[in-house]
C-alpha positions as CSV (number, residue, x, y, z in Angstrom):
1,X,-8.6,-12.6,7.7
2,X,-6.8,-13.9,4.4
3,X,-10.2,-15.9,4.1
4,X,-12.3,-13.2,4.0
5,X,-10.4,-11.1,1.8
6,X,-10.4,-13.8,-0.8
7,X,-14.3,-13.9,-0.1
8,X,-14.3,-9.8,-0.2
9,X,-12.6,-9.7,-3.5
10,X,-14.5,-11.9,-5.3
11,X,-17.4,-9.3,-4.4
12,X,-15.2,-6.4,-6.2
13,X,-16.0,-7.6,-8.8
14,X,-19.5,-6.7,-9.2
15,X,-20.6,-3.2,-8.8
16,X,-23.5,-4.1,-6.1
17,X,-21.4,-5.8,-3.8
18,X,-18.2,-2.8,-4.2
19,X,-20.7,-0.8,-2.6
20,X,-21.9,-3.0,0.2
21,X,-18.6,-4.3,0.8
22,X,-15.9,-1.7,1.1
23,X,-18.9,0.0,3.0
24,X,-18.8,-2.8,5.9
25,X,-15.3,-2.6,5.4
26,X,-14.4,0.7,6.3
27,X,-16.4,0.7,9.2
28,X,-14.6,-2.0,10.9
29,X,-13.0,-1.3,14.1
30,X,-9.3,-1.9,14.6
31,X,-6.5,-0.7,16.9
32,X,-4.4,2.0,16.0
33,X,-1.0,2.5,16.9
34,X,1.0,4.3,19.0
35,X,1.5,7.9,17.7
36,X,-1.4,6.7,14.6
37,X,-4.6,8.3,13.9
38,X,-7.1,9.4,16.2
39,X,-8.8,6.4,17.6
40,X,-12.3,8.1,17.1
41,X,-12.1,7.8,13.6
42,X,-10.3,3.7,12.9
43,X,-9.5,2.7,9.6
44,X,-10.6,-0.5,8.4
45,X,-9.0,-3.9,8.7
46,X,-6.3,-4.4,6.2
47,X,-3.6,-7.1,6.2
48,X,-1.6,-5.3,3.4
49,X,-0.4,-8.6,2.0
50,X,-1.7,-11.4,-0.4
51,X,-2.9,-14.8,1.8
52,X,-0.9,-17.1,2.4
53,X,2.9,-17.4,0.1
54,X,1.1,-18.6,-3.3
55,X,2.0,-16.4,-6.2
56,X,2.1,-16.9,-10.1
57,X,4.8,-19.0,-10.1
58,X,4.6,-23.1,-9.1
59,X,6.0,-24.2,-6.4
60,X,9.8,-25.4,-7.6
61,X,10.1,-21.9,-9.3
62,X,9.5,-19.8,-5.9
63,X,12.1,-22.0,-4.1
64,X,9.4,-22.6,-1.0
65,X,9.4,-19.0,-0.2
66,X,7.0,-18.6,2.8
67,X,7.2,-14.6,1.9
68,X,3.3,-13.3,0.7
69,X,3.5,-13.0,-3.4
70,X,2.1,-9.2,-2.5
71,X,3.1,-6.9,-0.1
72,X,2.2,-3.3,0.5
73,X,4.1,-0.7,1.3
74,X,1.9,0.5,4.2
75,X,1.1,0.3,7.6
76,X,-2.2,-2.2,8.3
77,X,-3.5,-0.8,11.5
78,X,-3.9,3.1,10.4
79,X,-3.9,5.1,7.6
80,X,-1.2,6.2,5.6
81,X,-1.7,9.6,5.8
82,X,-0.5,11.9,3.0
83,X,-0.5,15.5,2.0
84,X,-0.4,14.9,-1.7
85,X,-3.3,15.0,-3.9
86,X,-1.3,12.9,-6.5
87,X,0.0,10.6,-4.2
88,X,2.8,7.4,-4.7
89,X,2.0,3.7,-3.9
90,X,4.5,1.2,-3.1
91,X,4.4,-2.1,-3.0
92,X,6.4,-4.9,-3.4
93,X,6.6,-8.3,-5.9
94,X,7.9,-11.4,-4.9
95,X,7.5,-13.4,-7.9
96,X,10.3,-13.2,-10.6
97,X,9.1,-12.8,-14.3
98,X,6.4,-10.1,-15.7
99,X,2.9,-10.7,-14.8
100,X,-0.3,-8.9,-15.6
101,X,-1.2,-6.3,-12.8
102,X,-4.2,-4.5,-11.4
103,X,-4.4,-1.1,-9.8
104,X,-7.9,0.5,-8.3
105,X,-8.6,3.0,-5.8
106,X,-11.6,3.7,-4.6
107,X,-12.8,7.0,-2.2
108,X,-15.1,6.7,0.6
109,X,-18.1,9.1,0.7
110,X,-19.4,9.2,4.7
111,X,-22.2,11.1,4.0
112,X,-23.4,7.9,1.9
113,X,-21.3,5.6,3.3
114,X,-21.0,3.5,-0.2
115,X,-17.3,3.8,-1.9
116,X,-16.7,5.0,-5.4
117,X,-14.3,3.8,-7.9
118,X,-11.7,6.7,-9.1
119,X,-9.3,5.0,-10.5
120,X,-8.4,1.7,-12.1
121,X,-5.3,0.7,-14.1
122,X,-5.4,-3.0,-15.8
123,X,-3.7,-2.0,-19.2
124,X,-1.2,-5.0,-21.1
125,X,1.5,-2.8,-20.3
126,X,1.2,-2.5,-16.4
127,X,3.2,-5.7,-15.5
128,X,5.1,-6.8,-12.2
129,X,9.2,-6.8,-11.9
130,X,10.3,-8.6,-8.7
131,X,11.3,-5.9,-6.1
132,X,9.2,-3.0,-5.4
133,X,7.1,-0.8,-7.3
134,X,6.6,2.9,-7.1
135,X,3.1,3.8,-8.7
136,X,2.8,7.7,-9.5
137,X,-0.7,8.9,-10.5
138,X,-0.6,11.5,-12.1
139,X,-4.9,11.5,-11.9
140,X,-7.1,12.1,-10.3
141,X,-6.7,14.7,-8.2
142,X,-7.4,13.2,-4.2
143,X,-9.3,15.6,-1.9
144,X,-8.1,16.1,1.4
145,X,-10.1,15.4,3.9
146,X,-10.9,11.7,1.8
147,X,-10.3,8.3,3.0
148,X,-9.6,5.9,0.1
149,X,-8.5,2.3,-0.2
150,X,-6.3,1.0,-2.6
151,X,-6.0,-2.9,-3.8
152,X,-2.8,-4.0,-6.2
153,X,-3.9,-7.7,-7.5
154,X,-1.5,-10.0,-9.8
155,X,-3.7,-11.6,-12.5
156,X,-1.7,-15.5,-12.7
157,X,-4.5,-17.2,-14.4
158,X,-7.4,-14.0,-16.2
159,X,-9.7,-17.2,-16.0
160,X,-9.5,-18.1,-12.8
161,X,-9.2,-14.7,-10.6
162,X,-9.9,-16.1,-7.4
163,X,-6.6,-17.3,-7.4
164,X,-4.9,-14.0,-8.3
165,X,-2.5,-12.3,-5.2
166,X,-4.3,-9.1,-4.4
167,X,-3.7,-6.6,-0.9
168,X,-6.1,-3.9,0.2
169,X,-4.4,-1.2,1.9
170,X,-6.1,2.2,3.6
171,X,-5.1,6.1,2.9
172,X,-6.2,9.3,3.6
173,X,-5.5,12.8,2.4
174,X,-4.7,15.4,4.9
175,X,-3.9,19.2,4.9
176,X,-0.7,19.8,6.0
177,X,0.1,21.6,9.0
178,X,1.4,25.3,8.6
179,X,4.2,24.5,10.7
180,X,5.5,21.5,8.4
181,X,4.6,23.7,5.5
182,X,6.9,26.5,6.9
183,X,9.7,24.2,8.2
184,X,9.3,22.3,4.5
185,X,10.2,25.3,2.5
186,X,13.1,26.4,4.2
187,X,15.1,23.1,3.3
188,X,15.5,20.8,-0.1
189,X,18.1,18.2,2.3
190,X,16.3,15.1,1.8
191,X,16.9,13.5,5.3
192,X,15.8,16.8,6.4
193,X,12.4,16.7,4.6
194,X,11.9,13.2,4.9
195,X,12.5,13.1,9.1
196,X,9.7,15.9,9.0
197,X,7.6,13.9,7.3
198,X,7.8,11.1,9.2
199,X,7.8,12.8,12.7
200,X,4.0,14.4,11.4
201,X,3.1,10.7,10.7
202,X,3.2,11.2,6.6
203,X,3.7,8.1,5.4
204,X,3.4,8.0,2.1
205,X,5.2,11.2,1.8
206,X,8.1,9.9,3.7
207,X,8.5,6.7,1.8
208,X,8.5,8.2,-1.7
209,X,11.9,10.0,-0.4
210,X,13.3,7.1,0.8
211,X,12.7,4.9,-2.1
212,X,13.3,7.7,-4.5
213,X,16.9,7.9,-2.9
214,X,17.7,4.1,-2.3
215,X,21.5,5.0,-2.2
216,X,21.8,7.8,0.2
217,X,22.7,6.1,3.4
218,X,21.6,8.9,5.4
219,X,18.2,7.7,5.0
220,X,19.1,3.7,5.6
221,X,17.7,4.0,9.1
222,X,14.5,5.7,8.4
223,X,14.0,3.1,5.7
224,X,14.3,0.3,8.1
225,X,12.0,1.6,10.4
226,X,9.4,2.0,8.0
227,X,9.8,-1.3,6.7
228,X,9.7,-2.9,10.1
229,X,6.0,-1.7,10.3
230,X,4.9,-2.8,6.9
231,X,5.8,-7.1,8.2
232,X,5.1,-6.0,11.8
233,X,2.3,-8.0,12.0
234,X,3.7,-10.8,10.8
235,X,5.0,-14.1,12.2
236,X,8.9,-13.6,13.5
237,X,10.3,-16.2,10.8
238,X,8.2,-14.6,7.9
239,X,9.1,-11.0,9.1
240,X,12.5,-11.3,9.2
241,X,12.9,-12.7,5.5
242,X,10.5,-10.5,4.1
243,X,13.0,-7.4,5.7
244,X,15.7,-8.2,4.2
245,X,14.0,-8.9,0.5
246,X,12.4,-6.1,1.3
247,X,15.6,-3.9,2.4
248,X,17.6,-5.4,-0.9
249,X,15.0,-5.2,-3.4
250,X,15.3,-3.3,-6.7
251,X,12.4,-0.8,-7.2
252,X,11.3,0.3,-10.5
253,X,8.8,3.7,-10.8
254,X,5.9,3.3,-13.1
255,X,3.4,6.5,-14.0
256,X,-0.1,6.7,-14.8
């Protein structure tokens, strides 16, 4: 799959193949989890990390780490849903120094079945930290009801970009249920709003309250479970590393 993805990116890149390729792309079939989205409608097959460890450091500098330069903070085998038309991405940065990052999001239009670009973010001042990063947009406006997929790429070497780290990951805007909505406005507790997020499989909603309270320890457990999905998928050594970076990492919140 890391193959292909290296192969699919370098497609991006031209606006013919965006088209054709998040197209095929969307309409793979993959299994959903437990308590996910309804199998009828699958989202497409996204690892959520760079391939392989290889980042924009050399070797000596990254000490061996057999952690993926790029990982997203989302589940690969469903969508993260949200409610939010201004959502927050998260993902996280393995690589110690600054380097040159690249944001795009791109909706999928089923009536054409060809993807859009709506947003892209490749300005000299959106750089990497190592820990995790908290993306705010603050535009466009998403529409619910809209499936969109969202790439984060670290640009090492600008004259060689098939070696930069890049993840795809999958979203899609939903209306939120009056229930929640009622149950929502009757409490500003964090744990409180963040459990009822979570329990109506919101999971970009969720995680924007845990990382936006790393210190309240009411919300440690939540937070672990949500990062236990994000390395599911990957091997036990890898996954178990990558839980604890992820668990202890600083996380700095960038707008747009």
């Amino acid at each position: 799959m890391a193959q292909i993805l290296q192969f699919l990116h370098k497609w991006l890149r031209s606006s013919v193949a965006i088209h054709v390729t998040l197209s095929l792309l969307l309409l793979m079939p993959t299994v959903a989890l437990a308590g996910g989205n309804n199998s009828d409608d699958p989202p497409p097959k996204t690892t959520g990390t760079s391939g392989g460890s290889r980042g924009c450091e050399t070797q000596t500098e990254t000490s061996l780490s057999s952690i993926p330069a790029l990982i997203l903070l989302a589940p690969t085998q469903r969508y993260g849903q949200t409610v939010e038309t201004r959502p927050t991405f998260a993902w996280f940065v393995r690589d110690s120094g600054s380097w040159q990052m690249e944001f795009r999001l791109y909706e999928y239009d089923p009536d054409t079945q060809q993807p859009k670009l709506v947003k892209e973010i490749k300005d000299e001042n959106f750089k990497s930290s190592p820990g995790i990063m908290m993306l705010s947009l603050s535009s466009p406006e998403l529409s619910v009801g809209k499936k969109y997929l969202w790439q984060v790429e670290l640009v090492c070497d600008a004259n060689r970009p098939s070696g930069n780290p890049f993840a795809t990951g999958a979203m899609s805007v939903v209306s939120i249920p009056p229930d929640l909505k009622t149950k929502l406005s009757q409490t500003n507790d964090l744990i409180s709003r963040a459990t009822l997020y979570a329990q109506a499989d919101l999971w970009h909603d969720t995680l924007k309250i845990v990382l936006a309270a790393p210190d309240e320890p009411r919300l440690r457990e939540l937070k672990t479970s949500l990062l236990e999905q994000v390395v599911a998928g990957a091997e036990t050594a890898v996954r178990e590393q990558a839980k604890v970076e992820l668990t202890n990492s600083a996380i700095h919140q960038l707008q747009r």
